[in-house]
PDB file with one MODEL, atoms N, CA, C and O in Angstrom:
MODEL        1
ATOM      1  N   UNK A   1       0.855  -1.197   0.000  1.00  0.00           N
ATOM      2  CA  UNK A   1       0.000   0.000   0.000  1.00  0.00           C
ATOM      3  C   UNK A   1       0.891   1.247   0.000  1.00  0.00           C
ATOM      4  O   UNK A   1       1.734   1.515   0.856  1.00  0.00           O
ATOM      5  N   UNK A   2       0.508   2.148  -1.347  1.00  0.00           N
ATOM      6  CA  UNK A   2       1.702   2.583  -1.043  1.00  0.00           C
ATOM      7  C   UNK A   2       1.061   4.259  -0.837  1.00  0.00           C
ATOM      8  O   UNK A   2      -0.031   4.639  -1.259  1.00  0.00           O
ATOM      9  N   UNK A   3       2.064   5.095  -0.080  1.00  0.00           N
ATOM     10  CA  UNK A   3       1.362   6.560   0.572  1.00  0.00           C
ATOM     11  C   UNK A   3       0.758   7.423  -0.511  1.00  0.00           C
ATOM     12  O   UNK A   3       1.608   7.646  -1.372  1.00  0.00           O
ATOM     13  N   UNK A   4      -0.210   7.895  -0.733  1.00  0.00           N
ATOM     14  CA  UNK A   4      -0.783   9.186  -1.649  1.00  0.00           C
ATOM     15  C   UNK A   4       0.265  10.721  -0.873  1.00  0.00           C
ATOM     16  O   UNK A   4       0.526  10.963   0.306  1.00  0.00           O
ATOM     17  N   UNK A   5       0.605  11.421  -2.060  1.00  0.00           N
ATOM     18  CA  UNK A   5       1.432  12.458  -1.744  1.00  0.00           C
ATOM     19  C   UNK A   5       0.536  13.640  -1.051  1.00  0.00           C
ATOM     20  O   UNK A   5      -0.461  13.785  -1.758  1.00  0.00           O
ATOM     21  N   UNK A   6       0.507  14.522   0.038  1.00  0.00           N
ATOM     22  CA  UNK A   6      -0.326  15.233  -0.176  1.00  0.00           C
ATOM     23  C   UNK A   6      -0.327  16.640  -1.285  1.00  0.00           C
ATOM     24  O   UNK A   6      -1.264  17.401  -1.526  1.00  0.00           O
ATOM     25  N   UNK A   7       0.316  16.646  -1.537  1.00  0.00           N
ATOM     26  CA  UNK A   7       0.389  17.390  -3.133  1.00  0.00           C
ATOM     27  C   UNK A   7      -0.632  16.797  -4.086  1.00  0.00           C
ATOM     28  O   UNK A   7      -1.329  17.522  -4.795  1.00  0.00           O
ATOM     29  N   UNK A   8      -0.686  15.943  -4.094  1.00  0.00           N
ATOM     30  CA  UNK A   8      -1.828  14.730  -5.058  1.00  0.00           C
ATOM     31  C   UNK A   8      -3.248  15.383  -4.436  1.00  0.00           C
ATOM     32  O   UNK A   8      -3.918  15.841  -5.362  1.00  0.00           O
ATOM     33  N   UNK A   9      -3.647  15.489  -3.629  1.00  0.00           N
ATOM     34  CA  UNK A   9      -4.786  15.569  -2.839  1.00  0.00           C
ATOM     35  C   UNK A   9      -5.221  16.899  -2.822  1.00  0.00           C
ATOM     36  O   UNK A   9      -6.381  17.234  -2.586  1.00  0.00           O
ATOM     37  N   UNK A  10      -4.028  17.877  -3.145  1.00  0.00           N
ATOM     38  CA  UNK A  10      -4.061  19.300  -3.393  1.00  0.00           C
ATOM     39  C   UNK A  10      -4.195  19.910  -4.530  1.00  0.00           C
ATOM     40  O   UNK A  10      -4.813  20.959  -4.711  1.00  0.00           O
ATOM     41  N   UNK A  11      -3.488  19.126  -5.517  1.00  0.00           N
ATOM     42  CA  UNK A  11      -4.492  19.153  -6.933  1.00  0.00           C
ATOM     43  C   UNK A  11      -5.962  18.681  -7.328  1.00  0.00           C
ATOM     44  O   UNK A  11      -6.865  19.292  -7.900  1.00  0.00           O
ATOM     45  N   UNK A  12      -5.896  17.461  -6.856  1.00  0.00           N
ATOM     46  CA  UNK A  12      -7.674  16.852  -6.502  1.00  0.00           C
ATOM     47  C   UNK A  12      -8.504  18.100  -6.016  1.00  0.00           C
ATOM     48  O   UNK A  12      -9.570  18.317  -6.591  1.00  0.00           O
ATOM     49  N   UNK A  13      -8.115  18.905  -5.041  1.00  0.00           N
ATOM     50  CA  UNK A  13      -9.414  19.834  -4.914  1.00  0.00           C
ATOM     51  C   UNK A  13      -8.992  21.027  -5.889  1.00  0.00           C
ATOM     52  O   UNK A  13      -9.878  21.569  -6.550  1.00  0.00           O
ATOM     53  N   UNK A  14      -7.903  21.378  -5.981  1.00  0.00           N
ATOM     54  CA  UNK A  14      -7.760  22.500  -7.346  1.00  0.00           C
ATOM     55  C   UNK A  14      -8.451  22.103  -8.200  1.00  0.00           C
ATOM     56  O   UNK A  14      -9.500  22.729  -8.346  1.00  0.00           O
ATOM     57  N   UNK A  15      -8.261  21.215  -8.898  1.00  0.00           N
ATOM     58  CA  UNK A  15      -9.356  20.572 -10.035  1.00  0.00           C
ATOM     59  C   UNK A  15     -10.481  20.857 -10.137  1.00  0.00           C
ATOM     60  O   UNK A  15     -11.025  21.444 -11.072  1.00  0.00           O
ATOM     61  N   UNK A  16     -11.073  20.340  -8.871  1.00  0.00           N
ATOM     62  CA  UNK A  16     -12.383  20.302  -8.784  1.00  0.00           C
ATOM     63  C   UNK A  16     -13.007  21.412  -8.431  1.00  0.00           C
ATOM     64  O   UNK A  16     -14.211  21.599  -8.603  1.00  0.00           O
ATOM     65  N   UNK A  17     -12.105  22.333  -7.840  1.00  0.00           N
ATOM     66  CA  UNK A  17     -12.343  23.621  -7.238  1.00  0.00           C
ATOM     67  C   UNK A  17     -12.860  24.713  -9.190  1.00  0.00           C
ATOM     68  O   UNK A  17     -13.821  25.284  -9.705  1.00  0.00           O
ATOM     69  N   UNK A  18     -11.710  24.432  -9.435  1.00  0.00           N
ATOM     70  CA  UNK A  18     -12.139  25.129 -11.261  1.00  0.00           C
ATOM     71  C   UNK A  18     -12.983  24.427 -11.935  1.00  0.00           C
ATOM     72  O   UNK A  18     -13.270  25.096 -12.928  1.00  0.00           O
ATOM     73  N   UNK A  19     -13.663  23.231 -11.948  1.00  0.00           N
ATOM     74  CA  UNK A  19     -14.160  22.116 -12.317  1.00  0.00           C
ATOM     75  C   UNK A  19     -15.680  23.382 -11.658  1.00  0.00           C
ATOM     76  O   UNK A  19     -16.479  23.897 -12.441  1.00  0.00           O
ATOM     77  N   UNK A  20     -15.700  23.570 -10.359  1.00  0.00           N
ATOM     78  CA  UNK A  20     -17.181  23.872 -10.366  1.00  0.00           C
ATOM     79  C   UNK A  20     -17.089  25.190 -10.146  1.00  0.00           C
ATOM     80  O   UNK A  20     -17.929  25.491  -9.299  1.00  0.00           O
ATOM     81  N   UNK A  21     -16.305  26.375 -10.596  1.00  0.00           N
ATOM     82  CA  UNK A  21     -15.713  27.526 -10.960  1.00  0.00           C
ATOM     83  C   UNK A  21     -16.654  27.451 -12.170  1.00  0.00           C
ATOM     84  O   UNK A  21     -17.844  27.751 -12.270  1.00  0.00           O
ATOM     85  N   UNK A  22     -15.814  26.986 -13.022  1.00  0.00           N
ATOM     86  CA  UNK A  22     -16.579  26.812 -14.368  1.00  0.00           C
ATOM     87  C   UNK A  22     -17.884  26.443 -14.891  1.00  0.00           C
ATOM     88  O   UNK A  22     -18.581  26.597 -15.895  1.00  0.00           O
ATOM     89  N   UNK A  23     -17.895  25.913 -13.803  1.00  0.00           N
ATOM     90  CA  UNK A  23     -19.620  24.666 -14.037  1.00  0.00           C
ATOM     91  C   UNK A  23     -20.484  26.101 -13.571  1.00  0.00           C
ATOM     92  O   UNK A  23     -21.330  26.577 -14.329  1.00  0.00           O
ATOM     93  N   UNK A  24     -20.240  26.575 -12.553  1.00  0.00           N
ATOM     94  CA  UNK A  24     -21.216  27.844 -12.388  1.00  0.00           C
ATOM     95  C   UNK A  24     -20.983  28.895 -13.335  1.00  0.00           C
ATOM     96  O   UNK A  24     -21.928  29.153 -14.080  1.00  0.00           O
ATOM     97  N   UNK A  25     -20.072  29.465 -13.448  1.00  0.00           N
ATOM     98  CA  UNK A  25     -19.986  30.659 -14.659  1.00  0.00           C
ATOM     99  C   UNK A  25     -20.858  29.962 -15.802  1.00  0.00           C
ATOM    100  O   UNK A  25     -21.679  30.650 -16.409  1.00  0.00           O
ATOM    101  N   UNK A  26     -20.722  28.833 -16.054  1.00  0.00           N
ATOM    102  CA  UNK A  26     -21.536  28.688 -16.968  1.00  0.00           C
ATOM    103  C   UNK A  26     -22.839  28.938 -17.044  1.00  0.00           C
ATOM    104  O   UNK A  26     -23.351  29.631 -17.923  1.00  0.00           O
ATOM    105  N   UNK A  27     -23.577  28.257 -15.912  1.00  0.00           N
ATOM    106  CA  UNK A  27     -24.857  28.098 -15.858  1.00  0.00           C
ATOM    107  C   UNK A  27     -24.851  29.559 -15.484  1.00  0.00           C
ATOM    108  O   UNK A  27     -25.959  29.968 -15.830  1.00  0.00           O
ATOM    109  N   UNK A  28     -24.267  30.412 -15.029  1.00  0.00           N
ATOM    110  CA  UNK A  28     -24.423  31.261 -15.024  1.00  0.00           C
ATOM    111  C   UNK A  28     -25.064  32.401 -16.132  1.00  0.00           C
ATOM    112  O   UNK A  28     -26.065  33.115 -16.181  1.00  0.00           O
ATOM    113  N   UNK A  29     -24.171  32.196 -16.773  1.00  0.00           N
ATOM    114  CA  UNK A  29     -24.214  33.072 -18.339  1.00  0.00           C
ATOM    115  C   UNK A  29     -25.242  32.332 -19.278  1.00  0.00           C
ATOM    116  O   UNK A  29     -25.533  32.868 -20.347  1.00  0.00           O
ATOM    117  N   UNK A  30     -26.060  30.578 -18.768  1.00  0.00           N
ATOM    118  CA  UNK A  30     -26.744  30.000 -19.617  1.00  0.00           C
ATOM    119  C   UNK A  30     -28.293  30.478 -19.376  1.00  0.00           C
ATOM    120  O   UNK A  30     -29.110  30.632 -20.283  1.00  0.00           O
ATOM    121  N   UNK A  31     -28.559  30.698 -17.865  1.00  0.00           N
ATOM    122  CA  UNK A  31     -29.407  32.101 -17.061  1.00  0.00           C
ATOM    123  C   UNK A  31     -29.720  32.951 -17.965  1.00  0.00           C
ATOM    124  O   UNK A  31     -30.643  33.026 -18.777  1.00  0.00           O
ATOM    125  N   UNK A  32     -28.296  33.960 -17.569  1.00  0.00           N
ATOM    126  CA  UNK A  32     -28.839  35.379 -17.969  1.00  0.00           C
ATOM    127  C   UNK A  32     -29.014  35.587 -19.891  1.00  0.00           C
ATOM    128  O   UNK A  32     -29.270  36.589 -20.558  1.00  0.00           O
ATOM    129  N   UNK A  33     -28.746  34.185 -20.284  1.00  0.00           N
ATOM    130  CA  UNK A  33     -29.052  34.253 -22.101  1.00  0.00           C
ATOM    131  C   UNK A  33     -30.335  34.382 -21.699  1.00  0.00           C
ATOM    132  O   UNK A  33     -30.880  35.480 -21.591  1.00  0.00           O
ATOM    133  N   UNK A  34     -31.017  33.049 -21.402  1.00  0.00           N
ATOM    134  CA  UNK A  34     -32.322  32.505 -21.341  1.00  0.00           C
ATOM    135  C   UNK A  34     -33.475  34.067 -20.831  1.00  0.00           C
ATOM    136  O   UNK A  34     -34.619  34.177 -21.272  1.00  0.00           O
ATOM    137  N   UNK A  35     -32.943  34.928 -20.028  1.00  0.00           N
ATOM    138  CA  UNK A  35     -33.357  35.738 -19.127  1.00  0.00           C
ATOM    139  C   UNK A  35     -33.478  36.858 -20.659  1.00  0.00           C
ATOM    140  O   UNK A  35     -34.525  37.115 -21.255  1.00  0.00           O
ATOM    141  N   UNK A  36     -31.856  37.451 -21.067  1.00  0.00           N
ATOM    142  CA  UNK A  36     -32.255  38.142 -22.138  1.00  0.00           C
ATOM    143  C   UNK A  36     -33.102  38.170 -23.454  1.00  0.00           C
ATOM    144  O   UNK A  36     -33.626  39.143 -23.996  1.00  0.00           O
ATOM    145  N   UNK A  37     -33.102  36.813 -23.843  1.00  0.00           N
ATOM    146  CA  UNK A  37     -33.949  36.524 -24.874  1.00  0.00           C
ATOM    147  C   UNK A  37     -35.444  36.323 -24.488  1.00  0.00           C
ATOM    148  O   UNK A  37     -36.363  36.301 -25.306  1.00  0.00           O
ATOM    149  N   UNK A  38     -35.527  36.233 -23.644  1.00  0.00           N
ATOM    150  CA  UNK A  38     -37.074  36.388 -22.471  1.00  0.00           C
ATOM    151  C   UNK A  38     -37.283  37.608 -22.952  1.00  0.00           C
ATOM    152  O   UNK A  38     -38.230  38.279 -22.543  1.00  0.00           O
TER     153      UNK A  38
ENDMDL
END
């Protein structure tokens, strides 16, 4: 069994951290289309 680095574990949430960064800006801007063309 061998040790996970914690550097490894610190990219895992960076990732995921821009992973749902992005995921909201999106839906974000997929909103305010839906809103303008309203």
């Amino acid at each position: 069994m061998t040790q996970i680095p914690m550097i490894d574990w610190f990219t895992v949430v960076v990732v995921l951290a821009l992973f749902g960064f992005v995921g909201g800006v999106l839906t974000f801007a997929w909103v305010m289309m839906k809103v303008i063309h309203d």
